[in-house]
N, C-alpha and C positions, 0 to 999 in steps of 0.2 A: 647635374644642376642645370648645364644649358638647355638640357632638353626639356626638363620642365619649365624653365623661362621662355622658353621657345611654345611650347603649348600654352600657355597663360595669354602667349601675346599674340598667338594666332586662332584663338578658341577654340582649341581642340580637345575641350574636354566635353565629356556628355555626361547625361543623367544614365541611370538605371534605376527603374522604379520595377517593388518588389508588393505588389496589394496585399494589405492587411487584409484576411477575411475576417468578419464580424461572426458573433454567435449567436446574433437574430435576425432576421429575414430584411429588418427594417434599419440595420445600419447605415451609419455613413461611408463613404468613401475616402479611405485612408491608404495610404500610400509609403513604405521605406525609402527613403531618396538617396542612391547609393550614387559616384561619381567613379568615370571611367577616364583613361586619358591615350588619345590616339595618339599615334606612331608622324611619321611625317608620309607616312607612306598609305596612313587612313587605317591600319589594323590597332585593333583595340590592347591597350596596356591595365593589367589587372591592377588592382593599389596595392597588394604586395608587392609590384615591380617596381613603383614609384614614391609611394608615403613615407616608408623609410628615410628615404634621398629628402625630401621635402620634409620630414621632423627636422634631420640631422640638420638641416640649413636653411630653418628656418623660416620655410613656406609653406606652414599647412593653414594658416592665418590668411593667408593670398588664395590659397583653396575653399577654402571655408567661406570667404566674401565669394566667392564665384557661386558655390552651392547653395549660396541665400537668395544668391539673384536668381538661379537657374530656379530653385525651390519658388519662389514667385509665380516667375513664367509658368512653371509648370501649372500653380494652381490652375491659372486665368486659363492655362490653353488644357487644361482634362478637367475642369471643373471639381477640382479636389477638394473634398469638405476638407481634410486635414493633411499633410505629410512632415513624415520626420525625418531630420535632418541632424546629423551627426555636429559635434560642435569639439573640435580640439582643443588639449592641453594651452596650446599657444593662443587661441581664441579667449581661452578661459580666461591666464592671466593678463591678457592684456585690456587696459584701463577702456580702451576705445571702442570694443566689440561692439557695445550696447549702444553706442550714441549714435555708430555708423550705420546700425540696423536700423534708430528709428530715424534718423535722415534718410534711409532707403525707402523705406515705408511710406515715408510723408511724399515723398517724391512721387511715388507710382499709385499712391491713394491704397495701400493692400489691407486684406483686412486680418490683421495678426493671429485672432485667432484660429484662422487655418495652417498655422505653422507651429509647431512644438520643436523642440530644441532638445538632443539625448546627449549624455557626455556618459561615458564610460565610470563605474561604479568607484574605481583605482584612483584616474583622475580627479574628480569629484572630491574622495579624501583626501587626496594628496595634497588638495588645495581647495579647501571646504570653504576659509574665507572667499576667495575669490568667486568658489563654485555661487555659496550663497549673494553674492554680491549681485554679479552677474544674474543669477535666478529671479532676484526680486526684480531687478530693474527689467528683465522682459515680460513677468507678470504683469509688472505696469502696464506693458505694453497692450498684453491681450495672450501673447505668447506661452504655449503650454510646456511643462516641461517633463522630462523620461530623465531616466535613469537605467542604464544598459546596465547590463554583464552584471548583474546583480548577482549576486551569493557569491561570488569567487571568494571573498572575503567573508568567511562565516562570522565574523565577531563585530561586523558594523549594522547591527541592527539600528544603532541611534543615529546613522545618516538620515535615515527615512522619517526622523522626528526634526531633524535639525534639515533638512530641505523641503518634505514634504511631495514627492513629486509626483505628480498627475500620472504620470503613466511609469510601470518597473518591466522594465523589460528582463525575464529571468536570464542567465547563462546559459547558453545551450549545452552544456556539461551534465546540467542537469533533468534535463528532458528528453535527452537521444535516447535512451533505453526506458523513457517512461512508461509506457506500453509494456513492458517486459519486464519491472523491478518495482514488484508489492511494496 
């Protein structure tokens, strides 16, 4: 716990950005925006090592504002037509997500819809109110939204009626042996 209070307060977390490649020649430039968290001594901490620690106590909502700001930056400094940007359980339910993103927004002038917003398929149902709540209010915005790790759960076809989201990113459960299972 101190050590990631300790990184929060000393900006020691970084991006990793992972390029979507497109499947025409003429696509935009799209981007995975994954977060990293140094050590005190400058070596890289994987988010297995850390996310854990920060569900259980209650900071992945303090990560998640960092990864909106850095998701910003990024645009402006690699001229990103779009990146996605993971959004937590703790983000989800909490009432304030959405007002504090469009106070960030309004502050730096950004133009929302180069950022899309992914929540994990589990979370999503687990808290559909909230999910869809949240979903609309960054529509508003400009904000596109995903929907990860899809199909883990074979029986929720009608999330994708009842949220609708712009982008489904599949399970990779289901695609590692694509190539190889007719």
């Amino acid at each position: 716990m101190k050590h990631l209070k300790a990184a929060l307060m000393d900006d020691r977390f970084r991006l990793a950005q992972l390029p979507i490649a497109g499947l025409r020649s003429d696509s935009i430039k799209m981007y995975d925006l994954l977060v990293r968290m140094l050590d005190e001594q400058g070596n890289s901490v994987l988010p297995s090592e850390f996310i854990p620690a920060a569900k259980r106590n209650n900071m992945m909502k303090n990560i998640d504002r960092w990864m909106m700001l850095a998701a910003m930056d990024f645009c402006d400094e690699h001229d990103a037509d779009r990146v996605f940007v993971r959004l937590s359980r703790q983000s989800i339910i909490d009432g304030t997500s959405a007002a504090w993103l469009q106070q960030e927004f309004e502050k730096r002038e950004f133009d929302c819809s180069r950022l899309v917003i992914q929540v994990p398929e589990r979370d999503a149902a687990k808290h559909i109110k909230q999910t869809r709540a949240i979903v609309k209010q960054l529509r508003k915005m400009g904000i596109g939204f995903a929907l990860e790790h899809y199909g883990i759960d074979q029986e929720r076809f009608q999330i994708l009626d009842i949220l609708k989201p712009d982008y489904i990113k599949i399970d990779g459960s289901f695609i590692r042996n694509i190539v190889k299972n007719p």
